[in-house]
C-alpha positions as CSV (number, residue, x, y, z in Angstrom):
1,X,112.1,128.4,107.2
2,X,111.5,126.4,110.1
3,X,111.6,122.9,108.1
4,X,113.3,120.2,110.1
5,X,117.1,120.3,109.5
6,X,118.4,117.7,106.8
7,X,120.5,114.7,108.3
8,X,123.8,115.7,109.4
9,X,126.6,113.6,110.5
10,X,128.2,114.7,113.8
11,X,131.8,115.0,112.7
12,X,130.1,117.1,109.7
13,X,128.8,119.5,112.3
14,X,131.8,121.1,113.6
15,X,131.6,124.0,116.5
16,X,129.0,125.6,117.9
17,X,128.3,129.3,116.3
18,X,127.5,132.2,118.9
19,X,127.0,135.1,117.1
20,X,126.2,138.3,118.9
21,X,123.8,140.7,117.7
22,X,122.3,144.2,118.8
23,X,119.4,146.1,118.8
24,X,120.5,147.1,115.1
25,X,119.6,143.8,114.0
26,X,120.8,142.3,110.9
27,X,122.4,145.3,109.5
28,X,124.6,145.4,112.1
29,X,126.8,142.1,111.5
30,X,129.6,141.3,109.8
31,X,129.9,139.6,106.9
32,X,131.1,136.3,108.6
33,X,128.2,136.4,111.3
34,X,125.7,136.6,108.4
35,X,127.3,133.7,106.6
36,X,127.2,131.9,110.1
37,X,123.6,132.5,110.1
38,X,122.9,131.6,106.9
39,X,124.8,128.4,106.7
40,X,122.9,127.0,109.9
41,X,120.8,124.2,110.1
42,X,119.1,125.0,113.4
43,X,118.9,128.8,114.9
44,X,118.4,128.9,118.7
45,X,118.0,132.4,120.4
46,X,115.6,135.1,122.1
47,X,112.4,135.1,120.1
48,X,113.2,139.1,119.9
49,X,116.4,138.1,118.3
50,X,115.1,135.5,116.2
51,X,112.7,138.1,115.1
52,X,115.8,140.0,113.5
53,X,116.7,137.9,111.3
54,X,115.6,137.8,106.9
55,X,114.2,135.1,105.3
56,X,117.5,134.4,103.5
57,X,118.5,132.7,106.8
58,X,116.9,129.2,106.0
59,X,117.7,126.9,109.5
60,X,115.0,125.9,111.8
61,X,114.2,128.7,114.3
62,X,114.4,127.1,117.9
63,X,112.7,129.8,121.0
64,X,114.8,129.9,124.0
65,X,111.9,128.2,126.6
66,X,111.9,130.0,129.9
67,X,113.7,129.3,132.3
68,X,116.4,129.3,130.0
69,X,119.8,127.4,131.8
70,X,118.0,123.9,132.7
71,X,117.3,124.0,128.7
72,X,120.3,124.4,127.5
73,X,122.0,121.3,127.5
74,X,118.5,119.3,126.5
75,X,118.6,121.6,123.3
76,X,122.1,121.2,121.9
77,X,121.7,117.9,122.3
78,X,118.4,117.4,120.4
79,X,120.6,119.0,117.5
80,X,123.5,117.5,118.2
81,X,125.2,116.7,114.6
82,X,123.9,119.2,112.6
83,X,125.5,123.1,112.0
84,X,123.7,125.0,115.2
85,X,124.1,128.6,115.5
86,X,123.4,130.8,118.7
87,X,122.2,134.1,118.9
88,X,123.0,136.2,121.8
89,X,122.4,139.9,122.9
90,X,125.4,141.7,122.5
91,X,128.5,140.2,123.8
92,X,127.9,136.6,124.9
93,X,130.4,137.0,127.2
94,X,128.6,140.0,129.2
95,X,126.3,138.7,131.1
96,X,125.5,136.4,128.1
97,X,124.9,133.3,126.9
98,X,128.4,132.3,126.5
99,X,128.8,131.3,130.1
100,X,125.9,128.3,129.7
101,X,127.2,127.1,126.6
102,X,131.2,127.5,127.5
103,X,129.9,125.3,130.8
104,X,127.9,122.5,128.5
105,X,130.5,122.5,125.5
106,X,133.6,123.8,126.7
107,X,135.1,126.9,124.9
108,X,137.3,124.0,122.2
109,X,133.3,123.5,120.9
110,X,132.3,127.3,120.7
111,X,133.3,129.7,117.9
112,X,132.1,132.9,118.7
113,X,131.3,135.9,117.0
114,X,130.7,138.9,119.7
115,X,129.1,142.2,118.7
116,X,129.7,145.3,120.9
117,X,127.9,144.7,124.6
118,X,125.0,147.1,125.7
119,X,127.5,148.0,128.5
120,X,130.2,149.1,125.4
121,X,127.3,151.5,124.2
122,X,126.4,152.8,127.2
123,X,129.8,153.8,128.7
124,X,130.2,155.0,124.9
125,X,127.6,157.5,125.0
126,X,127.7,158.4,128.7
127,X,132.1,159.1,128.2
128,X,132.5,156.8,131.1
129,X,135.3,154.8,130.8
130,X,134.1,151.5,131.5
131,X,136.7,150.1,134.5
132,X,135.2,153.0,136.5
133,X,131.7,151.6,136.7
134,X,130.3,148.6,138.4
135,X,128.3,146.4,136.4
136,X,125.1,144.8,138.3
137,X,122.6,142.5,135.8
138,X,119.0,142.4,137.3
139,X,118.3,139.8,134.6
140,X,116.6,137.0,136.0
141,X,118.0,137.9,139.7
142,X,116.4,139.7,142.4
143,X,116.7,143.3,142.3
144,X,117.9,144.0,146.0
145,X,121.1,142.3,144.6
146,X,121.4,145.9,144.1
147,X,121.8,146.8,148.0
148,X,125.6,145.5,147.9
149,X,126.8,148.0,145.4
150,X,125.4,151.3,146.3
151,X,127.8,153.8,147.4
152,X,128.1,157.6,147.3
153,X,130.2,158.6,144.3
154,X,129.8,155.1,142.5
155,X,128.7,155.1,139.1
156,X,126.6,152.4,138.2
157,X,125.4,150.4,134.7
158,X,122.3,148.4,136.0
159,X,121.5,145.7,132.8
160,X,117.9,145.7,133.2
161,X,114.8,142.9,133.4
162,X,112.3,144.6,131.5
163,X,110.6,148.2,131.3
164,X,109.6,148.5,134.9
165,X,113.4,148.2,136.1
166,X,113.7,151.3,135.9
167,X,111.2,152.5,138.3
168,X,111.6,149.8,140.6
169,X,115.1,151.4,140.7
170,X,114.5,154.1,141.2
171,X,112.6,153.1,144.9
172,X,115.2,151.3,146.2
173,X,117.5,153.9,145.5
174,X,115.2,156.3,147.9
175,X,114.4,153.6,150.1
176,X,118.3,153.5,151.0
177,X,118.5,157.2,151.5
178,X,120.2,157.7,147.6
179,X,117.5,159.8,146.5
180,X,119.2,162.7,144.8
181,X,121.0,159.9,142.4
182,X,121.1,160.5,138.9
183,X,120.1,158.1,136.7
184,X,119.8,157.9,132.9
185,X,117.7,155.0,131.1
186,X,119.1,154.4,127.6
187,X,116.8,152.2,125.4
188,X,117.5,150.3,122.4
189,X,121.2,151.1,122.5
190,X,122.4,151.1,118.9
191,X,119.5,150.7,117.3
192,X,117.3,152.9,115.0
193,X,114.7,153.8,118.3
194,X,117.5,154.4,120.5
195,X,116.8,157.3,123.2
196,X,117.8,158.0,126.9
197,X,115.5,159.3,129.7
198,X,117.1,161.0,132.7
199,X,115.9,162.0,135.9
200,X,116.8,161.1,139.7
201,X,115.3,158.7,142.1
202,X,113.9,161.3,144.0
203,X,111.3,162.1,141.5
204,X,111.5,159.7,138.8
205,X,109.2,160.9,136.1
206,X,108.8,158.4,133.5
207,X,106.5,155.7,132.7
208,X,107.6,152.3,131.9
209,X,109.2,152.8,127.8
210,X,110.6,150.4,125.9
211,X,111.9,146.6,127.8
212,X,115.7,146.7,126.3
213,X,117.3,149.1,128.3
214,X,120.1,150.0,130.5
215,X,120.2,152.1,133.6
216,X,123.0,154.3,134.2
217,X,122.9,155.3,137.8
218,X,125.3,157.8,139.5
219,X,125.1,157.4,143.4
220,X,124.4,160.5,145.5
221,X,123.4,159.5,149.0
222,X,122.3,161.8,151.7
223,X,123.3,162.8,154.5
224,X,121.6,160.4,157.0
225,X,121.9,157.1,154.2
226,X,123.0,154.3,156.7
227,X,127.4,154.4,155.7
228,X,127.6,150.4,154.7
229,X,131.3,150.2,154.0
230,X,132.8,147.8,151.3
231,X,134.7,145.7,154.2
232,X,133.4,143.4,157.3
233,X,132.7,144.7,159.8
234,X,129.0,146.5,159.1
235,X,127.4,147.9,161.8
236,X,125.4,145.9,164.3
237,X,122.4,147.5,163.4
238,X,122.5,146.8,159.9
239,X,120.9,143.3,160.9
240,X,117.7,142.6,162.3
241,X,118.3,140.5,165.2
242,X,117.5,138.8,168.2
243,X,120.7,138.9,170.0
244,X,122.3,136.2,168.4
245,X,124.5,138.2,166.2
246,X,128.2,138.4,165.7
247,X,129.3,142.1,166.6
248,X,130.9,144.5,165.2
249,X,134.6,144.0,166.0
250,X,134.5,140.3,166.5
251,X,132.7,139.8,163.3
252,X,135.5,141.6,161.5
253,X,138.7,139.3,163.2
254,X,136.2,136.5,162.3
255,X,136.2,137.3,158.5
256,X,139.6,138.1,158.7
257,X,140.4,134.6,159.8
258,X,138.1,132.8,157.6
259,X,140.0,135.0,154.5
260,X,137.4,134.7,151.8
261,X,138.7,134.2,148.2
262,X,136.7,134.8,145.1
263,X,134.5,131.9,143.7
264,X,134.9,130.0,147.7
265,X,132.0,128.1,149.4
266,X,131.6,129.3,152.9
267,X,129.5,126.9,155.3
268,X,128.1,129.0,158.2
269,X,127.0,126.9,161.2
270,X,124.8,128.4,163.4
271,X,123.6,131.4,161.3
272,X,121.6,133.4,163.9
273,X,121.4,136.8,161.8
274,X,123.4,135.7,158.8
275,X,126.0,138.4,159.6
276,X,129.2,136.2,159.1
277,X,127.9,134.3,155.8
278,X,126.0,137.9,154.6
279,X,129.5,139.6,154.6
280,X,131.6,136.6,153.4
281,X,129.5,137.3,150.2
282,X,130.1,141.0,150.2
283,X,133.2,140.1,150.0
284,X,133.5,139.4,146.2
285,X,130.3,139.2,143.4
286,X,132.1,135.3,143.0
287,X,131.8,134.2,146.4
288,X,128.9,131.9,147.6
289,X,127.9,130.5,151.0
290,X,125.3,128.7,152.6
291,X,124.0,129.1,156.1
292,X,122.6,126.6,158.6
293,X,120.1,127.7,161.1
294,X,117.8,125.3,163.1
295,X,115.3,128.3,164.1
296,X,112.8,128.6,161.3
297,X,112.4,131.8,163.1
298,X,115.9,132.5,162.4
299,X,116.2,130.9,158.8
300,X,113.8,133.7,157.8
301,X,115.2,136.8,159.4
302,X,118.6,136.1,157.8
303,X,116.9,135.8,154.2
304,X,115.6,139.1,155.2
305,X,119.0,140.3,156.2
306,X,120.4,139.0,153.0
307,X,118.3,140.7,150.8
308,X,118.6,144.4,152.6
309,X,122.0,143.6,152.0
310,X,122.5,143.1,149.0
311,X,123.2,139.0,148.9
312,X,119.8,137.3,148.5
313,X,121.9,134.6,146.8
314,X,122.4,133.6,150.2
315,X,121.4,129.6,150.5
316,X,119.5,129.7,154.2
317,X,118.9,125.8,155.5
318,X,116.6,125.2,158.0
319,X,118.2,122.1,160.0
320,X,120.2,121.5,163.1
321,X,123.9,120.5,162.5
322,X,125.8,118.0,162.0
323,X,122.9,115.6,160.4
324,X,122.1,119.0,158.4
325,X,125.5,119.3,156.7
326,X,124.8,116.0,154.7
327,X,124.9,115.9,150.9
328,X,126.1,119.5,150.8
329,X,128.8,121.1,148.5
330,X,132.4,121.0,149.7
331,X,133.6,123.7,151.4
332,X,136.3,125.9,151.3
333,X,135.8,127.2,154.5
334,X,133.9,126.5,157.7
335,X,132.5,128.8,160.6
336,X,130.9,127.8,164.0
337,X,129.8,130.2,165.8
338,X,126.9,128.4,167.7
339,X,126.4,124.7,168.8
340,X,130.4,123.6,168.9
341,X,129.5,120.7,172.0
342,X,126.8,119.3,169.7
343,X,128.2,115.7,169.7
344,X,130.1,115.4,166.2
345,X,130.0,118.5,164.8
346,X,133.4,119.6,164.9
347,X,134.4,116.1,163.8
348,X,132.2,116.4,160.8
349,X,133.2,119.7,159.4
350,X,136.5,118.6,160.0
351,X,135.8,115.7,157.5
352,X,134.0,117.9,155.1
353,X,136.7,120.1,154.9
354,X,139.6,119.5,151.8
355,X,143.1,120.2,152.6
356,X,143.7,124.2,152.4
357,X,140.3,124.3,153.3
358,X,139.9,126.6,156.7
359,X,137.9,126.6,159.9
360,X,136.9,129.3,162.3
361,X,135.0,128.7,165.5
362,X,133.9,131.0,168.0
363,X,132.7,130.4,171.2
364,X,132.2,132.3,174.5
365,X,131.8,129.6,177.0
366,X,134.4,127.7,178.9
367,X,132.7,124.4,178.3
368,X,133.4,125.1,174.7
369,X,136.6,127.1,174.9
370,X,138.2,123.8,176.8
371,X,137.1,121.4,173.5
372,X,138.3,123.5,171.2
373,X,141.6,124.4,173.1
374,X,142.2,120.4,173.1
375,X,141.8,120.5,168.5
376,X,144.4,123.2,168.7
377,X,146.6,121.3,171.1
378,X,145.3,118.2,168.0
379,X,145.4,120.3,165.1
380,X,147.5,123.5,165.4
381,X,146.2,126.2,164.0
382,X,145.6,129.8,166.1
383,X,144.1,130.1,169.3
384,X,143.4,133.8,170.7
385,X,140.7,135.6,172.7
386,X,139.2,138.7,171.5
387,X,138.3,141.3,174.0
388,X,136.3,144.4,173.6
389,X,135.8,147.3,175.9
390,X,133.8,150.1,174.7
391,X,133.6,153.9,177.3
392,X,130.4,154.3,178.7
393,X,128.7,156.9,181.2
394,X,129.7,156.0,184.9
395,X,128.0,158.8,186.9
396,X,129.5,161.9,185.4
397,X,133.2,160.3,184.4
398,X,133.4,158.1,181.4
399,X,134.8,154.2,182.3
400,X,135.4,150.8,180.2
401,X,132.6,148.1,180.2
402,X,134.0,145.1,179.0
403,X,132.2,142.8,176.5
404,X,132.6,138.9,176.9
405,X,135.7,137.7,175.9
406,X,135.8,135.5,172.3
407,X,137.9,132.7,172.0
408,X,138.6,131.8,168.6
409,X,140.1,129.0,166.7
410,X,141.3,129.6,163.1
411,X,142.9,127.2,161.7
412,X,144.0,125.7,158.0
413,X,144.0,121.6,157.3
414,X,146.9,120.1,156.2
415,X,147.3,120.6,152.2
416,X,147.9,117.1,151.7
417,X,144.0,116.0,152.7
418,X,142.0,114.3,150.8
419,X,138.9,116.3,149.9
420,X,135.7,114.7,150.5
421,X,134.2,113.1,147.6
422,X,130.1,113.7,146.6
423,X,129.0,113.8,150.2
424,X,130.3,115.3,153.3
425,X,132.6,112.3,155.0
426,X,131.9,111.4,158.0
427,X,134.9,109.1,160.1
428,X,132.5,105.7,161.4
429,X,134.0,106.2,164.6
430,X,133.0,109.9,164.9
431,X,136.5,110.4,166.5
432,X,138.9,113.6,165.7
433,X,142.1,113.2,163.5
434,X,144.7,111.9,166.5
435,X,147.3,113.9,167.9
436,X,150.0,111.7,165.5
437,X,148.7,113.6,162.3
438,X,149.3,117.0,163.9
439,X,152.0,119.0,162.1
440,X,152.9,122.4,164.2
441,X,152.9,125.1,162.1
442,X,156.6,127.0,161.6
443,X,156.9,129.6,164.1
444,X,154.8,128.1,166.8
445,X,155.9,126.8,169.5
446,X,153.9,123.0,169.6
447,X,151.6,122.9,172.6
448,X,152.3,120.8,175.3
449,X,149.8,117.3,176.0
450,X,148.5,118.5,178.9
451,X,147.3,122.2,178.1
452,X,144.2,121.3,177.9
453,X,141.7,118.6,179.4
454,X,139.9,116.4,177.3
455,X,136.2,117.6,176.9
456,X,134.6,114.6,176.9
457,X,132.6,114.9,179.8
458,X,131.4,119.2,178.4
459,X,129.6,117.4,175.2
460,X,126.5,116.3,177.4
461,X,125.8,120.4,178.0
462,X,124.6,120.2,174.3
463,X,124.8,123.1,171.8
464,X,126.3,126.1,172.8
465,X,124.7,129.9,171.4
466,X,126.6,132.2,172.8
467,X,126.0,135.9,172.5
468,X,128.7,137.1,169.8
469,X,126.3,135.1,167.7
């Protein structure tokens, strides 16, 4: 059985064979899945799954190693050439397999041969129909990814990491004030030892059962749970902070004007509490960012925000911009909210930025507002100040205290750019685009030269950290 495979010619190999398979094991395939299986030369899967198959199936069985996704590729090649089947739990395509090898091979390469998902059994024998419910996979990710999903009324399928998942569930549920929530473990879904255990988070009574299970988990939060909505704009004391932190209403605008997109990179300059990267990944489950901070301080209370969060996929670097930015992935967008007289930063994200990609700086200084009123004047773009007054106790009447004013730039490079190849580009003469390349957007009304001074002489004031970071 797990004799090397005979000599095999690539061309004789032909696809790649990804064939799904359950907790019911070999009875549960079709009759093409078990021919796949049987004609194979080399098996590859879960030792578990492995473990399911008869003797009849005569390939070479292959372990997955742990981690699992550097591996891939080093495995299908080793076997490149001869007739390779997959296994995978379930549906590859759920939270499977199937992304890796679609990613190595391409899907022309693949022939796949799904069998109903864990999340198709669950939402079969709960009667939930399966759009209503968010999906969240703990497998091999941290489990406050959870944070980012729990609201009041939400029903939840939680793919779980083991047999303690549940439990550990069952904490941070009443750790977040979402105690009275119901959930419902279901274990070896389709299979012959298949059972559910219910119970709420509150008083979760059961010990750890078996390790292939699903959590079904049907929010409740009470009365005093901190309200984290689904849009920016969280409240300021959601973050652990040390002042530098984007507020409330200006965080929102900013996020607004930075306009994230599913599957975008965000670079965050200046992170101070995370807030603006933490909520650009709220956004979407696709979005990803990164945030540079040069306070090791800093760098470690926004991991700390991220994870209460919900988004400890948040990449944190500890560095001081622009020589941080270096070798990092292209963006799709770019914020500043800290640091925008450091010499060459603006001039640098610029460069890193493809065309369509956007850029959003915030500043509350005049040194700062004057360089980046001369880029709009350069660039186009938006230029506006964001005021906030809030009503506050003046003797016994009730008056306005104004907050400093924001000025913000938001602005969009010109399609037509080149996007920077590898590494972030960097013009040798650290200069800005000149005024020539400036196409003013339709509508606007193009700035006159002389709006604004050139700041030349505000760079030797050094970074600037104002307070709506």
């Amino acid at each position: 059985m797990n004799a090397d495979p005979p000599d095999a010619r690539p061309d004789d190999a032909g696809p790649v064979t990804v064939v799904g398979i359950g907790a019911d094991g070999w009875g549960g395939l079709t009759a093409t899945a078990r021919e796949a299986l049987r004609e194979a030369q080399v098996l590859i899967g879960g030792a578990r799954q492995l473990d399911l198959l008869p003797a009849d199936c005569p390939g070479r069985r292959v372990p997955w190693p742990s981690p699992l996704r550097p591996a891939v590729a080093g495995l299908l090649a080793a076997h490149a050439g001869h007739r390779v089947a997959v296994l995978a739990s379930g549906d590859p395509f759920c939270y499977g397999i199937g992304r890796a090898l679609t990613e190595e091979l391409g899907a022309e390469r693949l022939r796949v041969l799904p069998h109903p998902s864990s999340v198709a059994y669950a939402c079969a024998r709960l009667g939930w129909p399966q759009e209503d419910a968010d999906v969240v996979s703990l497998v091999g990710r941290p489990l406050a990814t959870l944070h980012r999903w729990l609201f009041d009324r939400r029903r939840l399928l939680v793919l779980s990491a083991g047999a303690h998942t549940p439990a550990e569930v069952a904490a941070l549920l009443r750790e977040r004030g979402f105690g009275p929530s119901t959930l419902r473990v279901l274990e070896q879904l389709g299979g012959a030892r298949e059972r559910q255990l219910a119970g709420t988070a509150d008083d979760w009574p059961h010990p750890p059962g078996d390790a292939l299970n699903v959590i079904a988990v049907e929010c409740r939060a009470t009365p005093d749970a901190p309200r984290l909505a689904a849009v920016p704009g969280l409240p300021d004391d959601a973050y652990e902070h040390d002042g530098q932190l984007t507020k409330r209403r200006v965080r929102a605008a900013t996020l607004a004007a930075l306009a994230p997109a599913p599957g975008e990179l965000l670079w965050d300059i200046g992170g101070g509490s995370g807030s603006i990267a933490i909520e650009w990944l709220r956004a979407h489950r696709a979005c990803r960012a990164l945030t540079v901070e040069r306070d090791p301080v800093r760098s470690t209370r926004i991991e700390r925000n991220a994870a209460a969060l919900g988004v400890p996929s948040l990449r944190v670097i500890t560095g001081k911009a622009p020589d941080a930015l270096t070798e990092l992935p292209t963006p799709d967008a770019v914020f500043i909210g800290g640091g925008l007289t450091t010499p060459d930063l603006l001039e640098t994200c610029w460069a890193a930025l493809p065309g369509g990609g956007r850029l959003v700086a915030n500043t509350v200084t005049l040194e700062s507002e004057a360089l980046l009123a001369d880029w709009y004047r350069r660039h186009g773009g938006e230029l506006v100040r964001l005021t906030v007054a809030r009503a506050v106790a003046v003797g016994g009447f009730t008056g306005w205290r104004q907050a400093m004013p924001v000025t913000q730039w938001a602005v969009t490079k010109n399609a037509e750019a080149p996007r920077a190849a590898g590494r972030t580009a960097i013009p040798a003469s650290r200069s800005a685009t000149p005024a020539s390349r400036t196409a003013t957007p339709a509508g606007r009304t193009a700035t006159p030269a002389g709006r604004a001074g050139t700041p030349g002489a505000d760079r030797a004031a050094g970074p600037d950290r104002g307070e709506e970071r």
